[in-house]
C-alpha positions in Angstrom: -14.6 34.4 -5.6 -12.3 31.1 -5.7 -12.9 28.3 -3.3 -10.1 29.5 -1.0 -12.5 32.1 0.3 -14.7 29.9 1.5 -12.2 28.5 4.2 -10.8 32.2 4.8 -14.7 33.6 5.8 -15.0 30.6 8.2 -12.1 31.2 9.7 -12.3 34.8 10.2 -15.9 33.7 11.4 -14.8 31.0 14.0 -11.4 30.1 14.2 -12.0 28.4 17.4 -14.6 25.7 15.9 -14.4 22.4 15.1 -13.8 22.4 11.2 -13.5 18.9 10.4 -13.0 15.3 12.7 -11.6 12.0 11.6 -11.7 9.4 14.7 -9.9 10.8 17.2 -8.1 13.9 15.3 -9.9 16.9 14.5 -8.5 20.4 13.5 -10.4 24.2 13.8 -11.2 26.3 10.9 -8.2 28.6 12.0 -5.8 25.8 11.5 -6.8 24.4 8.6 -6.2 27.7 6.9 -3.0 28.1 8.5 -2.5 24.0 7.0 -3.6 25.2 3.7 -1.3 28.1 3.1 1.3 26.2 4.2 0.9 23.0 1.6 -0.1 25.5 -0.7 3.4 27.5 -0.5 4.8 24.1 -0.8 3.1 22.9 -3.4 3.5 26.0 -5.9 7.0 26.3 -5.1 7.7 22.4 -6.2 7.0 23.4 -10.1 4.0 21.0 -10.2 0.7 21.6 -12.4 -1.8 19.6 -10.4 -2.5 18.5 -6.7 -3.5 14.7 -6.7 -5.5 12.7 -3.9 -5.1 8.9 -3.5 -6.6 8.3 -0.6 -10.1 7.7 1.5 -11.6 9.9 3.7 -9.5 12.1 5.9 -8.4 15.2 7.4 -6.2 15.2 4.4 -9.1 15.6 1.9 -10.1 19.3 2.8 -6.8 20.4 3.6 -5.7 19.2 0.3 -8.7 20.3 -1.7 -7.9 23.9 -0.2 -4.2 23.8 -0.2 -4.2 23.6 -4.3 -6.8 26.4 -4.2 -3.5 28.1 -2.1 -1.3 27.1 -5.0 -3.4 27.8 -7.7 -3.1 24.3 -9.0 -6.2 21.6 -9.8 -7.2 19.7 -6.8 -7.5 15.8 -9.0 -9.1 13.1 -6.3 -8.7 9.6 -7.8 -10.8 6.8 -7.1 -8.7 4.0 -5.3 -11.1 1.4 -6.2 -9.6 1.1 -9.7 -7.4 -1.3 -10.7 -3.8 -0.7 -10.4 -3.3 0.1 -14.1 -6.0 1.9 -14.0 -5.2 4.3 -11.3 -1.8 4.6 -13.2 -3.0 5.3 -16.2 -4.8 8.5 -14.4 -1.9 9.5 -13.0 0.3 9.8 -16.2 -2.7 12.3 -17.4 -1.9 15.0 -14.2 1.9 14.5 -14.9 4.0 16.5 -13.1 1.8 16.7 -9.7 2.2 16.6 -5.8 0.3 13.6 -4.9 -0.9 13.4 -1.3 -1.6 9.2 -1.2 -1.9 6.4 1.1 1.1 4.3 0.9 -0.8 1.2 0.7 -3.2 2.5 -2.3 -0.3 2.8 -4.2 1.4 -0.8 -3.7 2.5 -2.0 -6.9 1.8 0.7 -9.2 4.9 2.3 -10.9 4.3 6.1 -10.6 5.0 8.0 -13.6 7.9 10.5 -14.3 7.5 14.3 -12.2 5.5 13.6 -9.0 6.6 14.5 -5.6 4.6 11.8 -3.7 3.9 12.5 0.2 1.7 9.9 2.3 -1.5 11.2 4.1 0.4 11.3 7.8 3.2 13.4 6.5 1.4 15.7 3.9 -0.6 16.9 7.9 2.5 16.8 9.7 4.0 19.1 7.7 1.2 21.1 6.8 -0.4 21.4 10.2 3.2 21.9 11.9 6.1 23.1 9.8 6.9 26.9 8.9 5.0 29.4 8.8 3.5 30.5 5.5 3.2 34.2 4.9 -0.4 35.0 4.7 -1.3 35.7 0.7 -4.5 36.7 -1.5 -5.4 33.4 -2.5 -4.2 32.5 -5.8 -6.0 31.0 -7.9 -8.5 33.1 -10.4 -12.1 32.7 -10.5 -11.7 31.4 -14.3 -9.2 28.9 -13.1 -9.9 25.2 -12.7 -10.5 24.4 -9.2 -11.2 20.7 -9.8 -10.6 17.6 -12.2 -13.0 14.8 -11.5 -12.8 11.9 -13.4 -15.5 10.6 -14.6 -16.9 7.3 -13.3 -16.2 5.1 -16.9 -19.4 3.0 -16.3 -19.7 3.2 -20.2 -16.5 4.0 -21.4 -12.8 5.5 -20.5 -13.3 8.1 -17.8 -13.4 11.5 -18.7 -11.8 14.5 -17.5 -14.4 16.4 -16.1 -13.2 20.4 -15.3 -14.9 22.8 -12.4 -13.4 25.9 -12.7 -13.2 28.1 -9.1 -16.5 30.2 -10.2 -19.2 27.4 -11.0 -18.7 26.1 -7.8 -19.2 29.4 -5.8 -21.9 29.7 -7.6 -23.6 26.5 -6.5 -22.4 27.4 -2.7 -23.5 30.9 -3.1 -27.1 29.6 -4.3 -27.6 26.9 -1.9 -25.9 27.8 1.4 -26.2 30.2 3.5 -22.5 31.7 4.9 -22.1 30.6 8.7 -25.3 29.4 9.0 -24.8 26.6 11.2 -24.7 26.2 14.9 -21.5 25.2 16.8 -22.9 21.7 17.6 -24.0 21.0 14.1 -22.0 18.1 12.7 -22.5 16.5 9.0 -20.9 12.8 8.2 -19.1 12.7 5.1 -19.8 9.1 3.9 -19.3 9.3 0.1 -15.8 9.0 -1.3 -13.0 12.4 -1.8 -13.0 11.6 -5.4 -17.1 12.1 -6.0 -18.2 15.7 -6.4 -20.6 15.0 -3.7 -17.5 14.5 -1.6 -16.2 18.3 -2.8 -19.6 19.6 -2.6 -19.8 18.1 1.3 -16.4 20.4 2.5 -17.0 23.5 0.6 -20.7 23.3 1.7 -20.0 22.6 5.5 -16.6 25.4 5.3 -19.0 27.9 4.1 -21.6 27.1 6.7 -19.1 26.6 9.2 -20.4 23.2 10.2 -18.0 20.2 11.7 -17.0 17.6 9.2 -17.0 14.3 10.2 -14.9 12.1 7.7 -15.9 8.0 7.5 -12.9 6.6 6.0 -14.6 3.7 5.2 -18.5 3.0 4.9 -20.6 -0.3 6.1 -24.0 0.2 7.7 -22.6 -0.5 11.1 -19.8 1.9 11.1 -22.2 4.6 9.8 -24.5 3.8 12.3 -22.2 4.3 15.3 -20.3 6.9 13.7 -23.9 9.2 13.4 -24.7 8.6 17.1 -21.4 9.0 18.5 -20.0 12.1 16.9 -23.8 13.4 17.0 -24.5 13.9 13.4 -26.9 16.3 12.4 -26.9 16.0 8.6 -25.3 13.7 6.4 -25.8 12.3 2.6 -25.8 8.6 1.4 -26.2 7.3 -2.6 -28.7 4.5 -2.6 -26.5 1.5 -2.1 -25.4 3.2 1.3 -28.6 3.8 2.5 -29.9 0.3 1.6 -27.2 -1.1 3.0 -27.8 0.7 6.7 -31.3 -0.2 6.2 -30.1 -4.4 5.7 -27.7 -3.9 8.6 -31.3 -2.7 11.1 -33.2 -5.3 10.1 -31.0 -8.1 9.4 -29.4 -8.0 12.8 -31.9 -5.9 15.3 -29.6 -3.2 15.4 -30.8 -0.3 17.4 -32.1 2.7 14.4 -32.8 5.3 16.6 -30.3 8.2 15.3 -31.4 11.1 18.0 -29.1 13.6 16.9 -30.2 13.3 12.7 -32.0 15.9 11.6 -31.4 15.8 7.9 -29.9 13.2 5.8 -29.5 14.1 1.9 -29.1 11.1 -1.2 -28.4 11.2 -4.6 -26.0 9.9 -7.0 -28.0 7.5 -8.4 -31.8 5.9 -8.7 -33.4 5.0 -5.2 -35.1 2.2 -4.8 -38.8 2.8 -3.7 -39.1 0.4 -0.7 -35.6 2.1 0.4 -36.8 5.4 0.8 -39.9 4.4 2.2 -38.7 2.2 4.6 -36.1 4.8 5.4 -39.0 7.3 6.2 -40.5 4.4 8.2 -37.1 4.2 10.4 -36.7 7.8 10.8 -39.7 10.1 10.5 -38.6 12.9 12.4 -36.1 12.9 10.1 -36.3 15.9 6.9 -35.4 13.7 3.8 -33.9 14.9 0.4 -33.4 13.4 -2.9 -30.8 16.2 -4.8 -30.3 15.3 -8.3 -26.9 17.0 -9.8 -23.7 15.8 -12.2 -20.0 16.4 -11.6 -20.8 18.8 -14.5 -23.2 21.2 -12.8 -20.9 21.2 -9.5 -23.4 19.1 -7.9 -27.0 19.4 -7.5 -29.8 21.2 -9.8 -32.9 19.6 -8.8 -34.2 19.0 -5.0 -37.0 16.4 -4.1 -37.3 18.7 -0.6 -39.0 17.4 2.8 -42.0 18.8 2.3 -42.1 16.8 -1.3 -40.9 13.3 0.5 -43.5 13.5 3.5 -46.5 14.8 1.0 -46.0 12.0 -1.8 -44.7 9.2 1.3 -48.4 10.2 3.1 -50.7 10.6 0.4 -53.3 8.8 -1.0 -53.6 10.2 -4.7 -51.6 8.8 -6.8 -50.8 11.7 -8.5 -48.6 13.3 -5.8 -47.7 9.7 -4.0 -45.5 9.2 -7.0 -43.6 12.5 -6.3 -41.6 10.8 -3.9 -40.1 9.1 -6.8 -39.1 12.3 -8.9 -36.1 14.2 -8.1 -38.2 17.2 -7.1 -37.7 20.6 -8.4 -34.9 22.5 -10.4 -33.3 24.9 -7.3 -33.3 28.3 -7.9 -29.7 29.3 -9.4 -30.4 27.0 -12.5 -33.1 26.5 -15.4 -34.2 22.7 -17.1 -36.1 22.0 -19.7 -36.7 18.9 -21.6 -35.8 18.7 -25.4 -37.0 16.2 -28.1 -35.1 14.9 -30.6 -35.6 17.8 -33.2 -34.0 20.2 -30.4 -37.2 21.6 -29.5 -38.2 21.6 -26.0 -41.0 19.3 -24.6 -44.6 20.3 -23.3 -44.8 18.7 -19.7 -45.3 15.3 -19.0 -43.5 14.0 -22.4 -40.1 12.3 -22.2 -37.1 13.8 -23.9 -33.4 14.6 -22.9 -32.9 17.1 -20.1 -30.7 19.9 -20.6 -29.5 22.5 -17.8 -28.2 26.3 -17.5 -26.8 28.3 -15.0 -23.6 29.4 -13.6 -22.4 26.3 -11.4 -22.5 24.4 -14.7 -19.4 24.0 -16.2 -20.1 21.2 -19.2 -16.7 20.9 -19.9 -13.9 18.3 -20.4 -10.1 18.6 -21.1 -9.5 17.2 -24.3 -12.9 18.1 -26.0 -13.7 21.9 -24.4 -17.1 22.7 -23.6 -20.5 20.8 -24.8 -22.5 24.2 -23.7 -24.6 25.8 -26.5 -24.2 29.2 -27.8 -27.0 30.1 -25.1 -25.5 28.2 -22.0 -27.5 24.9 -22.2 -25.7 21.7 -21.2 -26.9 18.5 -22.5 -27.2 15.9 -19.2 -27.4 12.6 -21.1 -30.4 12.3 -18.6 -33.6 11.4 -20.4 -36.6 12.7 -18.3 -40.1 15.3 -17.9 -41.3 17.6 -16.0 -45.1 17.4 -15.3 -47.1 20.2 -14.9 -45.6 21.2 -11.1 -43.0 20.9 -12.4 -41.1 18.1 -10.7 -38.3 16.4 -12.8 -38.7 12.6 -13.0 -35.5 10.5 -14.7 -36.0 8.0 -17.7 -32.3 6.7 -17.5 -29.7 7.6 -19.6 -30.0 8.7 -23.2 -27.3 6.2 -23.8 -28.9 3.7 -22.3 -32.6 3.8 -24.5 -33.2 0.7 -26.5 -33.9 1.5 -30.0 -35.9 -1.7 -30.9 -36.7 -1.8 -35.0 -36.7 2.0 -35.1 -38.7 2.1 -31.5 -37.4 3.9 -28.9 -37.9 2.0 -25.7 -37.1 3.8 -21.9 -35.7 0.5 -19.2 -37.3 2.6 -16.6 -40.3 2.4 -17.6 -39.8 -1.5 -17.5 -37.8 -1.6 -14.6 -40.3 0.0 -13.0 -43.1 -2.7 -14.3 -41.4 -5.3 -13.1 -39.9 -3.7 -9.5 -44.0 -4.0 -8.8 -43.9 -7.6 -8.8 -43.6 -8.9 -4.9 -40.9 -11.5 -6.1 -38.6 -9.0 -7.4 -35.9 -7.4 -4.9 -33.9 -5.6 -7.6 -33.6 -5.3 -11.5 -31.7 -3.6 -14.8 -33.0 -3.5 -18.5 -30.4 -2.7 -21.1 -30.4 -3.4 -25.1 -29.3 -7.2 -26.1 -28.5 -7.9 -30.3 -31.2 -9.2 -32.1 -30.9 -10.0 -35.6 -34.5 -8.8 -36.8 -34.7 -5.9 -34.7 -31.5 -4.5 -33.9 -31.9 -4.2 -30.4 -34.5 -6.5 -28.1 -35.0 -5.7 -24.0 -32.9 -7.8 -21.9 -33.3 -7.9 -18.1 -31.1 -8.7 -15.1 -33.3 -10.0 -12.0 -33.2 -10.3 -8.5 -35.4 -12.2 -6.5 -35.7 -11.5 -3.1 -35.4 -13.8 -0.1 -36.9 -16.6 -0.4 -39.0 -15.8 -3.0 -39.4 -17.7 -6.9 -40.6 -16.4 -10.2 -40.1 -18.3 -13.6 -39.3 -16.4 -16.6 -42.5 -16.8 -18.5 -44.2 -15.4 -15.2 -42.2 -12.4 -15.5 -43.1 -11.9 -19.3 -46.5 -12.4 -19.0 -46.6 -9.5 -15.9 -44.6 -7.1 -18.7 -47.1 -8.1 -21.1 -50.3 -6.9 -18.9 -48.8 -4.2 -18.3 -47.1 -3.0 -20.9 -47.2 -3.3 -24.9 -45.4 -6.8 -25.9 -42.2 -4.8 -27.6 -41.4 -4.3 -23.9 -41.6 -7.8 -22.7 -37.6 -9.0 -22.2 -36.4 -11.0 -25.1 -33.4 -12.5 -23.2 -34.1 -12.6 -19.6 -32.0 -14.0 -16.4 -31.5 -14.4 -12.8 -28.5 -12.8 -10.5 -27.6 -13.3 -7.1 -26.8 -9.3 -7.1 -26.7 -6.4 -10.0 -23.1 -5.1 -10.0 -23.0 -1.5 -8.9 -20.3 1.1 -8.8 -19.4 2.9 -5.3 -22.3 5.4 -6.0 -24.7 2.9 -6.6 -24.7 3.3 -10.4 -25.4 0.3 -12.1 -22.8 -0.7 -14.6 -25.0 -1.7 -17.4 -22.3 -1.7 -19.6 -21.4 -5.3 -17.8 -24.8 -6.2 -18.3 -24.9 -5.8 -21.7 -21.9 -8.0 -22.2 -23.1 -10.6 -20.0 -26.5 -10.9 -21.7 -25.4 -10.5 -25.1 -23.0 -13.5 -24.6 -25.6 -15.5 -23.0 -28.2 -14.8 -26.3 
């Protein structure tokens, strides 16, 4: 199976429903295949090799994702929030291309050589009403790339990141159930085109034949009145968003009740505990889940489930009130196990580097090939354990450990520490220089509202808690940590910033 069939099942299915809304404009499943083949005869007949996306939210987003499915081209989203040579120096990677963009996204940037550029309002003009297309077996083959994602560059130069057509069937065919939703089901699609949470969002609802409802651009209030008025069932948030619709509630009285919610998913980066449970506090009716996946693995491979989030948010033992905080359980389609240093894999309970198998991962990059071993595992650059239920908890990244005079040393196990401190609204440990050790613990605070802590307080709390190679050698005090869009921390800004202040 390639993606395409996704959208043809649906629309065999239902061609009547509601496949996707954006404000006002909405379009059925029948018509966004019929936009699909369309672009896609278009597309393929312009000579171009892939199908870029410069734009937020829109109708646009799935009719373009499936349209290059039609053509049997890539499907590239590009995060606008670059800087303009940024975004141009991604585009003069997918030269020659059709890029479907907003006009204003692309102010001031010279586009390359070989694109045929066409602006959101006329790529669905022309798609939902010009010529026919002749109806034709979808193009593109299973081992074909469906999707180039760039990667986010929080440590580096993004990296092409390459889903071909069959590891993401084989997440959708392992996690959703074909027209399993009902005809007033709605999910709000909050998180960027260019994400794979984004792509995992329209294939997910096509194949379940739920309404999409794009937000073209997220704030707590917008989200807040786009959920009750379209009538939201579902939806999915990284951290930052939900914090941020939790600030919005309480910082202006703003009305939480959400009637229609039934389920909201997050992921995409580490959530704060007093988010969640605050969240659960807001909304508990509502069925929480933490899913845990890479633009690698086509989305999620571990799932925190309701059951998991009410057991640890209710309980009294320590032992399962701390589940909440894992990312729950590896789903069924794909294996994890955690490997130490010499390769071999971990009893539970010890940290090591988590590694992942199964069909929707793909572990594979243009440029460098594939990082799967010769028996299918892919390395996540995730340091984590499993403990004897086997619920995954995350250390950080591998890249991020501090290797202080030949000691390796986790800033989660830190950040946590000092997250337990009443002063502290929000915090980030990354490695600093040091001269005798080669690398000492730095940390980045944030004290909430009106509260005070003094640096030698803060030490001495690590100190109790923790042995004194953990206690921050260069220490100091932000306003705000500075996150991506999916509420991933950019530590490598960090470690500039504190290694210029030491």
């Amino acid at each position: 199976m390639n993606v395409l069939m996704t959208l043809e099942m649906a629309a065999e299915c239902h061609p009547e429903r509601i496949a996707a809304t954006c404000g006002e404009r909405s379009i059925t499943y029948g018509r966004m295949l019929e936009a699909a083949r369309r672009a896609g005869a278009r597309i393929r007949a312009s000579g171009c090799r892939h199908v870029g996306f410069l734009d937020v939210n829109s109708l646009a987003a799935p009719v373009a994702l499936y349209a290059a499915a039609c053509a049997g081209l890539p499907y590239v989203p590009m995060n606008y929030r670059l800087t303009k040579p940024e975004i141009r120096a991604l585009l003069q990677r997918i030269a020659p291309a059709w890029l479907v963009a907003d006009p204003q996204l692309l102010e001031g940037i010279e586009v390359p050589d070989g694109f045929t550029v066409v602006d959101r309002e006329q790529f669905l003009r022309e798609a939902l009403d010009g010529e026919h297309a002749a109806e034709e077996p979808a193009q593109a083959d299973p081992a074909a790339v469906a999707v180039q994602l760039f990667t986010s560059g929080t440590t580096g130069a993004p990296k092409a990141a390459v889903l071909r057509h069959e590891n993401l069937m084989s997440y959708i065919l392992g996690t959703v159930e074909f027209a399993a939703a009902d005809e007033d089901d709605a999910t709000l699609v909050a998180v960027p085109p260019y994400h794979i949470a984004g792509i995992s969002a329209i294939l997910s609802s096509t194949y379940a034949c739920r309404r999409m409802v794009q937000l073209p651009g997220f704030d707590g209030q917008a989200w807040l009145e786009t959920c009750r008025r379209e009538k939201a069932t579902n939806a999915f948030v990284v951290p930052t968003m939900l914090a941020r619709i939790i600030e919005y509630i309480d910082g202006s009285g703003a009305e939480a009740a959400m009637p229609s919610l039934r389920a909201l998913a997050y992921g995409g980066g580490k959530m704060p505990a007093p988010v969640i449970e605050r969240a659960m506090q807001l909304w508990p009716a509502v069925d929480f889940t933490n899913a845990y996946g890479l633009t690698e693995t086509s989305s999620t491979i571990a799932l925190l489930d309701p059951e998991g989030h009410r057991e640890g948010f209710h309980s009294a033992d320590p032992e399962v009130r701390k589940r909440l905080h894992s990312v729950g359980r590896p789903i069924d389609a794909v294996e994890i196990e955690i490997r130490g240093e010499d390769g071999n894999v971990l009893p539970a309970g010890e940290v090591g580097s988590v590694f992942v198998r199964g069909g929707q991962v793909a572990g594979e990059y243009l440029g460098v090939g594939s990082l799967l071993d010769d028996k299918g595992w892919f390395p996540t650059c995730d340091r984590g354990y499993l403990d004897k239920y086997g619920f995954l908890y995350l250390d950080g990244r591998a890249d991020d450990v501090i290797v202080r005079g030949g000691e390796n040393i986790s800033p989660g196990e830190i950040e946590d520490v000092l997250r337990q401190h009443p002063a502290i609204a929000d915090v980030a440990v990354v490695a600093v220089p040091d001269t005798e050790w080669g690398e000492a613990v730095g940390a980045v605070v944030v004290l909430g509202p009106g509260a005070t802590a003094g640096e030698a307080e803060l030490r001495d709390w690590v100190r109790e808690r923790l042995r004194s190679s953990r206690v921050p050698a260069v220490l100091c005090f932000r306003q705000q940590l500075p996150y991506n869009e999916m509420g991933k921390i950019l530590r490598r800004v960090l470690r500039e910033e504190l290694s210029a202040a030491g």
